[in-house]
C-alpha positions, -999 to +999 in steps of 0.1 A: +219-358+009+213-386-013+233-386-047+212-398-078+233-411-106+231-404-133+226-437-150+195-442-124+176-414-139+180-425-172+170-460-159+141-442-150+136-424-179+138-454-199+115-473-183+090-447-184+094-440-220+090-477-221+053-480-208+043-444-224+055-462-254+039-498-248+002-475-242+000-452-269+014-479-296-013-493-301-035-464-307-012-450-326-008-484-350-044-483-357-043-451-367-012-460-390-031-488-406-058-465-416-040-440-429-020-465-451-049-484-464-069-449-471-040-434-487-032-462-504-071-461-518-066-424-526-034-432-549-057-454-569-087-441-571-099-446-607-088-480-604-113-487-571-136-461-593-137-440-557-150-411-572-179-431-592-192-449-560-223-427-551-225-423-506-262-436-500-258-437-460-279-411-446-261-400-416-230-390-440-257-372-464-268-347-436-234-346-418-223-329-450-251-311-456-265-319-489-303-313-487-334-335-500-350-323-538-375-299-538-398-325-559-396-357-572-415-375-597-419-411-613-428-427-649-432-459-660-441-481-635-415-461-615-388-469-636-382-432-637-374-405-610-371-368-617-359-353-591-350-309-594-339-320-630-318-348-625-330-378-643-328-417-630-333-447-646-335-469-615-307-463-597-285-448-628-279-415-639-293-409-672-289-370-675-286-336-654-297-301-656-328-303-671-360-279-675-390-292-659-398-327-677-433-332-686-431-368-694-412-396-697-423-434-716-408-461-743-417-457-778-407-485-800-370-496-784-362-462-773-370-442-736-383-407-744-377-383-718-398-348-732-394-315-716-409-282-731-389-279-757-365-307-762-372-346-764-346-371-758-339-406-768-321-430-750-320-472-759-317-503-732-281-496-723-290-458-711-271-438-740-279-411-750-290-420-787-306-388-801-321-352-789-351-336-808-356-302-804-375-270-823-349-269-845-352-304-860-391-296-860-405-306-827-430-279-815-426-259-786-442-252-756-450-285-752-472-298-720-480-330-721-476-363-743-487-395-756-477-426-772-494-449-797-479-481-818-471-457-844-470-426-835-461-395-805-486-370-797-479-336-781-502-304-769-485-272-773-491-241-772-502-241-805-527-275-805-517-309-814-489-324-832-485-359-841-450-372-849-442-391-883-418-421-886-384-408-874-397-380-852-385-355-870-418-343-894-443-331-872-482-325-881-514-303-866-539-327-861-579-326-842-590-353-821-624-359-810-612-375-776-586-365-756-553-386-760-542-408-729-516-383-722-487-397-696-489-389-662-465-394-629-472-425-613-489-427-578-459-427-552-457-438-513-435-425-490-406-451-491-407-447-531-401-403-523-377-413-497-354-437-520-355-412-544-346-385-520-319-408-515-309-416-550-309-382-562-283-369-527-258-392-533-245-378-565-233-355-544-213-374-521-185-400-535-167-424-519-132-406-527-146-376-509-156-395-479-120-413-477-102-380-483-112-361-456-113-393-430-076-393-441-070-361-432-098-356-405-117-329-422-145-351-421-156-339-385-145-300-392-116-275-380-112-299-348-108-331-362-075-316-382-065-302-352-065-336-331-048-353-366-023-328-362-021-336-327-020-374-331+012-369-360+031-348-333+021-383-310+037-404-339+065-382-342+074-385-305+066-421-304+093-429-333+120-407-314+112-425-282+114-459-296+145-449-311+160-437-279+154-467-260+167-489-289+201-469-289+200-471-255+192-508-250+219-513-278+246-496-258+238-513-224+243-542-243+280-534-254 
């Protein structure tokens, strides 16, 4: 019967532990260089404004579910979108939440955006400057609008109004012809899909995106479970490269 020392089986051992090591180090550094750089991105996340970058890609959109709006509409020249009450002025966010908007144009140096009962005023940098509502004398029920040189008209419920200087006195007034109210602008389908697009990604942020890569929720219950799996991996891979080092120090001696 052949006798195996015992120094031969943890030759063995050791060399074994060497190319297990040698295979999975690799894999396992990449892993470590992502999970550094996207925690490291997580630590600082106002300073890389991660949770102010908007996700545009469209296979990340539907992966996490967030659905297209129910209607969207443009105004000036398509400078505007309205899309389920969220307001864009080209590809910024100008305000949320809103009832239905009936119309939306430049008066003077200010954007009005007017819905049923509210009109708002916003200047060239897309601050909020002012909001008109029945309160400050603006009728209600409003349904459409139109804008002069000089003036704002409205139809409400209960006729015409024209607007004095500061939008704050209102007036009935008759007109023999029918004001030029404002009306959406004529769309294609790539102008309804960008703004499909525009109006999902406020729902998705960057810093979302890179927390749950970093700790695998990104592709469900699974993914966690094979990041769980993989830091088991690292775990075993430092004690094994520990073990041959004390070894290899010893044989040395």
């Amino acid at each position: 019967m052949v006798k195996v020392s015992k120094n031969s089986l943890h030759a063995k051992l050791i060399r074994h532990l060497r190319e297990w090591h040698r295979k999975s180090g690799i894999f396992a550094a990449v892993l470590l260089i992502f999970l550094s750089i996207s925690g490291i991105a997580l630590n600082h996340t106002e300073l890389f404004k991660l949770g102010h970058t908007s996700i545009t890609n469209q296979w990340l959109l539907q992966h996490y579910g967030i659905k297209d709006p129910t209607n969207s509409t443009f105004f000036h020249d398509k400078k505007f979108t309205v899309s389920d009450g969220y307001i864009f002025k080209d590809d910024t966010l100008l305000q949320e939440g809103l009832e239905d908007v009936i119309a939306i144009g430049q008066y003077l140096e200010f954007y009005l955006v007017l819905t049923t009962n509210t009109l708002s005023l916003y200047d060239d940098n897309d601050s909020l400057v002012d909001t008109i509502t029945s309160s400050d004398g603006l009728p209600s029920n409003i349904t459409a609008m139109a804008i002069n040189n000089s003036s704002i008209i409205v139809n409400s419920s209960n006729g015409y109004y024209q607007s004095g200087e500061h939008l704050l006195d209102w007036h009935n007034v008759d007109f023999v012809n029918e004001p030029s109210w404002i009306v959406p602008d004529q769309v294609t389908s790539a102008d309804i899909n960008n703004a499909s697009i525009r109006y999902k990604s406020q729902f998705l942020s960057l810093e979302r995106v890179i927390l749950d890569a970093h700790s695998g929720r990104i592709f469900g219950d699974y993914m966690v479970l094979f990041m769980d799996l993989v830091a088991l991996a690292i775990i075993i891979l430092s004690l094994s490269g520990l073990y041959i080092w004390i070894r290899y120090s010893r044989s040395k001696r």
